[in-house]
N, C-alpha and C positions, 0 to 999 in steps of 0.2 A: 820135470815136474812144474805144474805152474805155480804164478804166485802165493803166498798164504792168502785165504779170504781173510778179511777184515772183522773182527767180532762189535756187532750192533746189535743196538736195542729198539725196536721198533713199537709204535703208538698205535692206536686205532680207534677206531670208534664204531659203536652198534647204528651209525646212519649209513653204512655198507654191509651186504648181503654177505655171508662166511664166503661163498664159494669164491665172491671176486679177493677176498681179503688171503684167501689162501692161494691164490693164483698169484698173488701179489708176492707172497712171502717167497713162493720157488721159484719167482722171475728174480727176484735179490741176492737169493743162495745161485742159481744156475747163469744166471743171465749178469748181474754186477759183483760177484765177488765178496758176496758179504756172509757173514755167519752170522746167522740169527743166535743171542744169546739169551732173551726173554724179551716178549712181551708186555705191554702196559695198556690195560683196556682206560679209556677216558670216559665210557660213558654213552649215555643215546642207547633207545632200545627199538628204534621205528623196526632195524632189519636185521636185528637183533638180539635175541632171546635168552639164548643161552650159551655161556663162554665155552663150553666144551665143544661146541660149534664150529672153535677157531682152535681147535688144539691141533697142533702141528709140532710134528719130534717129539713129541712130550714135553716139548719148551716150557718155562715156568711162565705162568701169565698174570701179571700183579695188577690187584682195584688198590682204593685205598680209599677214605673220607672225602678228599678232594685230589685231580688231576696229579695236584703239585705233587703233594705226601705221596700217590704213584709211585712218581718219577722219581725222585730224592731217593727213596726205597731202591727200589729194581737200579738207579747207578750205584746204589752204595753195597747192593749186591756180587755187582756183575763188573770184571775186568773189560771194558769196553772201548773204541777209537770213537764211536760215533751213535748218537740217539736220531734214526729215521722218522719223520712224523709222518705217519700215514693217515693223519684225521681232517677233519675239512670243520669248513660250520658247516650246522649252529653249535655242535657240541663245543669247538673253543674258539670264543670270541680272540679278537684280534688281540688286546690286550691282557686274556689267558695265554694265549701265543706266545709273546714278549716275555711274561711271565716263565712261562716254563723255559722256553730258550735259555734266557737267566738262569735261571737252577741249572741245565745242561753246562753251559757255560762254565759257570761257576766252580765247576765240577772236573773242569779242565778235560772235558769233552764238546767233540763237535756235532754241530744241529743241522738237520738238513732236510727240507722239503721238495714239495713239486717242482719250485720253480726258485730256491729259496738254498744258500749254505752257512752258517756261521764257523768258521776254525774258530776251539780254542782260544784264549790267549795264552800263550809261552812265555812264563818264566822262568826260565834258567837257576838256579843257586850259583852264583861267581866269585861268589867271597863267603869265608872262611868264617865271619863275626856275625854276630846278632843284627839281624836287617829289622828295620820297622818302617813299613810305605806309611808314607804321611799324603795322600790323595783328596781332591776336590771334585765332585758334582755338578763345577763347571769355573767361568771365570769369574773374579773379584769374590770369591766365598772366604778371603783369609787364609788360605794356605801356609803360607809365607811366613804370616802374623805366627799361625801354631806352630811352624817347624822352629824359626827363631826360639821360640818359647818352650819348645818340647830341648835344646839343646840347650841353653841355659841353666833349665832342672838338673839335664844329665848332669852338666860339669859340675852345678853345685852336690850331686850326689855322688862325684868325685870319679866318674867319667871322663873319659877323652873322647868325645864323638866327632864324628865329621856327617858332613850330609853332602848328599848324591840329587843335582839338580838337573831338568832340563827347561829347556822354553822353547819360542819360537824366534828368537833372537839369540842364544846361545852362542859357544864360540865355535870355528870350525873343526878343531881335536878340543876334546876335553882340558880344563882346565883348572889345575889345581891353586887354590889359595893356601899357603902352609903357613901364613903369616897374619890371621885378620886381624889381629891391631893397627898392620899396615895401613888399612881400607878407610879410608876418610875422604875427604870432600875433596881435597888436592888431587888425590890420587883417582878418585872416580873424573872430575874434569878433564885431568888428562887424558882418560880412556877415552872419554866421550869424541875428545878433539881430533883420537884418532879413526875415529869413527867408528868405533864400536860398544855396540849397546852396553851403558853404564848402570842403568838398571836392572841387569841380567838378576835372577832369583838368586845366583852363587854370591854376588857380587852383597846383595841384602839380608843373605843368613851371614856371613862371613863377618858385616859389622855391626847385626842386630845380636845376634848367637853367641858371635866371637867363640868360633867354634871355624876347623878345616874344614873348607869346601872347595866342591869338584862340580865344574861349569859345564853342562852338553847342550847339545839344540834337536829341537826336532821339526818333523813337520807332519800337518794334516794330523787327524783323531779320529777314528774307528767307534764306531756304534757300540763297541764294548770299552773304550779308551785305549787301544791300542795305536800307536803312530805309525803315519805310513812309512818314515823315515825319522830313525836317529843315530846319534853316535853315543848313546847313553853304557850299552852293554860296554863299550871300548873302557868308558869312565868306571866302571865295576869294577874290572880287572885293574883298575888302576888304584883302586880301595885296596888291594889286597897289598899294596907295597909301599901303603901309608901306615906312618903309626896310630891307632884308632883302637877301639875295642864295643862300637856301638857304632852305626850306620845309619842314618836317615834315607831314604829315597823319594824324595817330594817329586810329583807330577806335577804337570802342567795344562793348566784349564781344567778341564773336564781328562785328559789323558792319563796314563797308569805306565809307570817307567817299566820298562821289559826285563824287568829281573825278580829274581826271585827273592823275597822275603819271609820276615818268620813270623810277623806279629802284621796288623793294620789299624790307620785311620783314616776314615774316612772326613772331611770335613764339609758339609751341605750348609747353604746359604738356605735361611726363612722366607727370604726373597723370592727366592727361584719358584717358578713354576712348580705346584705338586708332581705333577706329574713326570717333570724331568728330573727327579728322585726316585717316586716311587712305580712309573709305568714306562714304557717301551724297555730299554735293557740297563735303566739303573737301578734293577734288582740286584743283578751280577757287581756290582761293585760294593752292595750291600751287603751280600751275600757273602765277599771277601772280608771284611772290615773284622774288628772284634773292638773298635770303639768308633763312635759316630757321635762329631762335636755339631752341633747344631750352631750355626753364628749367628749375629743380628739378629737376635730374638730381644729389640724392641716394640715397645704396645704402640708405640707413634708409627712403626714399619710395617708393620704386621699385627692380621689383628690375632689373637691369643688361639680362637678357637681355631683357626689356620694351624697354627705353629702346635697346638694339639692335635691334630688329624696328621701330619709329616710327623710325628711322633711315634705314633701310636703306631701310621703305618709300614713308618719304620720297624718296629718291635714287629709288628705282626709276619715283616719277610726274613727277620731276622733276629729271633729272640732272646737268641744266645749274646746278640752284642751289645755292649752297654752304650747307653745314649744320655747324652748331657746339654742344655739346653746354655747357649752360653753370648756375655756380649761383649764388644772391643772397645777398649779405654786407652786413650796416646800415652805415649810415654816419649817425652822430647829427649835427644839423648846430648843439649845441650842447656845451659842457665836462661830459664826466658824470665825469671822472676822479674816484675814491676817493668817489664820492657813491651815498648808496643809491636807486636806479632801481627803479619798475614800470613794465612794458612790454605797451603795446595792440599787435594785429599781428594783420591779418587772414590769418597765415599760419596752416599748419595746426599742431595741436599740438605735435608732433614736429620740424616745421622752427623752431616757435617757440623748443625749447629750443639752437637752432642758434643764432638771432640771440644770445639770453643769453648761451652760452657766449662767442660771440665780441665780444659788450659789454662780458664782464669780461675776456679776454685781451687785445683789442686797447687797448681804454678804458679799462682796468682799473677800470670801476663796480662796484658791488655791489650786483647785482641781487637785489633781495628779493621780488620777485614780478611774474608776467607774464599777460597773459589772449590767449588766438587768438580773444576773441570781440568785434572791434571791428565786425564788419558786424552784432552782435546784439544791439542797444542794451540791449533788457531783462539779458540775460545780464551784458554788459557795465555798466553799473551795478550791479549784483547782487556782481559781482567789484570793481569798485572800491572798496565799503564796507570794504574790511580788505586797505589799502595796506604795512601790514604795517612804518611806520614810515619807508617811502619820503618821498626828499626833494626827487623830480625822479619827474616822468611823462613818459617819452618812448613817442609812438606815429608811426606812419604818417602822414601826409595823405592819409586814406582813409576812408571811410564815415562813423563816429560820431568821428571824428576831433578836429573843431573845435567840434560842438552837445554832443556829451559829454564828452569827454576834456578837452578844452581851457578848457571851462567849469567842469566840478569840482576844476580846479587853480586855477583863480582862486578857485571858494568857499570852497577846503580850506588856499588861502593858499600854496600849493607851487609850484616851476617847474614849466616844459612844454619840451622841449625836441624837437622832432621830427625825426622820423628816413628817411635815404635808403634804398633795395635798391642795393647796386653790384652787376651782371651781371660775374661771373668766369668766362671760360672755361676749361674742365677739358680741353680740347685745343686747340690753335691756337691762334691770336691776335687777337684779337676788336677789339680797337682795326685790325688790318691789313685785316681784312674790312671795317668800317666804311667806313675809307679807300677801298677797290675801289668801296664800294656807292656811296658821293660821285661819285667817277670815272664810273663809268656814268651817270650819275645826269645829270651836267652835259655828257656827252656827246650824251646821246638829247635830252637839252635844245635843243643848240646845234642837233642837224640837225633837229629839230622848229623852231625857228626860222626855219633856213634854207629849211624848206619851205613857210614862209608867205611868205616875204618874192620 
């Protein structure tokens, strides 16, 4: 006997004549192995008239108001491995394209054209507890800032969480912290000296959160955020023989940890390009989320109608998930009151005099000087030379954070006091969303359990 064929769903469009379209379908069934399970017409009527035209097997063939709704439809139908497009333009622009692949994707099916495949992303369930991915739309959107923050809620809500990290500098096996009150400035220099990355993201929820953390590394990102390498799945199985009872999974950059969760967030920068949110294939990570924190939604960053169109077109790919417009305010996690402060901050210039202002109003420090260039070491040394009489360095736990920052307070004999982002929402109530996303989170839990058992 041979192989089993493969059950697909194939696309089309009225800009090709039936007879080639049906040539088409029994070169896939005879010729690749595939079993057609429905149809999805897109549209176009040049050589095209009427869909009975294209009825083959009696296969079921689904329109719909737009392309998308189609497709969404006919996979939420049909037990499928893979969605074939067999349409060309003008019927789908390049960014209908994207578009739908996203829905495909998202759907944990795989997309494939002429010349064109997407797998999938695969994630796995590896632990036993309530997962929640905590994911970014790309780098510097605050990730970090919201995991610290989503883990603090928990314990004060009398949880035990730990969160599941990777980066691009992670360690080479996984890496548990069981202790983060340990995690201070003593102990991050020392890391550093032995040369390895002290501002790893395990390393910054562990003393932002004070909450267990597990350190992995990856490398390279995937048009869907998949990694082309990590040791992240190892660090899962390594959840399940901690004591915990909630699970974070924070990505890195734009990337989505390769396991499976029960709940999402997503976190999108105002910043970012529209369209590296809502066009090419960061629909698919939309389309996963079930909350979408919007960051740096100030009017000096961004202007308003901007940060209402990434809104809106957010809701529009994905309606079901709630969206909060929100912005980031320091929290030094040491006494800067009446002391003169310079400030490292990989934010951007402009937000940077945000943090200032609000170190000397809330803090009342007196900030004598600040630099946005902690990811640019060169730069960043260059500005640290004339401190300006400063008697405290607070920065981030971020990039040159602990090899430079933290180092040249020790040579220059100064404190170092570092510093948190708090996520403030400018509508709603961002602690209340949390709480839903927990709920969900440990509900799809329990019947994912009950579905093994």
């Amino acid at each position: 006997m041979g192989d089993k064929k493969k059950p697909v769903i194939v696309l089309v469009d009225g800009e090709h004549y039936s007879d080639v379209i049906l040539d088409t379908f029994s070169f896939l069934e005879s010729e690749q192995s595939f079993l057609i399970s429905a149809i999805v017409f897109l549209g176009g009527a040049e050589k095209l008239e009427d869909l009975k035209t294209i009825n083959y097997k009696n296969i079921p063939i689904y329109t719909g108001k737009t392309p998308f709704e189609a497709v969404s439809v006919a996979i939420s139908n049909h037990d499928i491995e893979m969605v074939i497009d067999l349409s060309d333009e003008p019927v789908l622009s390049y960014p209908e394209r994207f578009r739908i692949a996203s829905i495909v994707l998202a759907s944990g099916v795989s997309y494939a054209g002429a010349d064109f495949k997407f797998d999938a992303p695969d994630f796995p369930f590896l632990f036993d507890k309530p997962g929640i991915g905590i994911w970014g739309s790309g780098k510097r959107v605050g990730k970090t800032a919201i995991s610290a923050y989503v883990l603090r809620f928990l314990i004060q809500k009398g949880f035990n969480p730990c969160v599941l990290t990777m980066g691009r500098g992670g360690p080479a096996a996984p890496e548990l912290i069981d202790k983060p009150y340990q995690i201070d400035d003593d102990f991050l220099i020392r890391t550093a000296r032995k040369g390895i990355h002290a501002a790893s993201d395990h390393f910054e929820n562990a003393m932002m959160g004070r909450a267990r953390a597990i350190g992995c590394r990856r490398c390279g990102g995937g048009m869907v955020g998949m990694p082309y390498f990590s040791n992240v799945q190892e660090g899962a199985r390594l959840v399940s023989r901690i004591e915990c009872d909630v699970v974070l999974c924070e990505g890195s950059g734009a990337t989505i940890p390769p396991v499976g969760v029960d709940a999402a967030l997503l976190v999108v920068s105002a910043i970012q390009p529209i369209e590296n949110v809502l066009g090419y294939l960061g629909p698919c990570k939309l389309l996963l989320s079930d909350l979408v924190l919007v960051t740096m939604c100030e009017d000096f960053l961004v202007p308003g109608r901007k940060i209402q169109r990434l809104v809106d077109g957010i809701k529009s790919i994905n309606p079901e998930a709630r969206v909060l417009k929100t912005v980031f305010r320091p929290r030094p996690l040491g006494d800067i009151r009446g002391r003169k402060v310079f400030l490292t901050s990989t934010a951007p210039d402009r937000a940077v005099q945000i943090q200032v202002k609000h170190l000397e109003k809330k803090y009342k420090a007196d900030v004598v000087g600040s630099s946005a260039n902690l990811a640019n070491r060169k730069k960043l040394r260059d500005e640290l030379k004339d401190l300006r009489g400063a008697e405290v360095l607070v920065t981030e736990l971020k990039a040159a954070g602990v090899d430079t920052v933290s180092c040249m307070a020790k040579e220059m004999g100064i404190d170092l006091v570092y510093m948190d982002n708090i996520p403030v929402s400018i509508e709603g109530n961002l602690d209340e969303e949390i709480g839903k996303l927990l709920s969900v989170a440990r509900e799809r839990c329990q019947k994912r359990l009950d579905g093994m058992s």
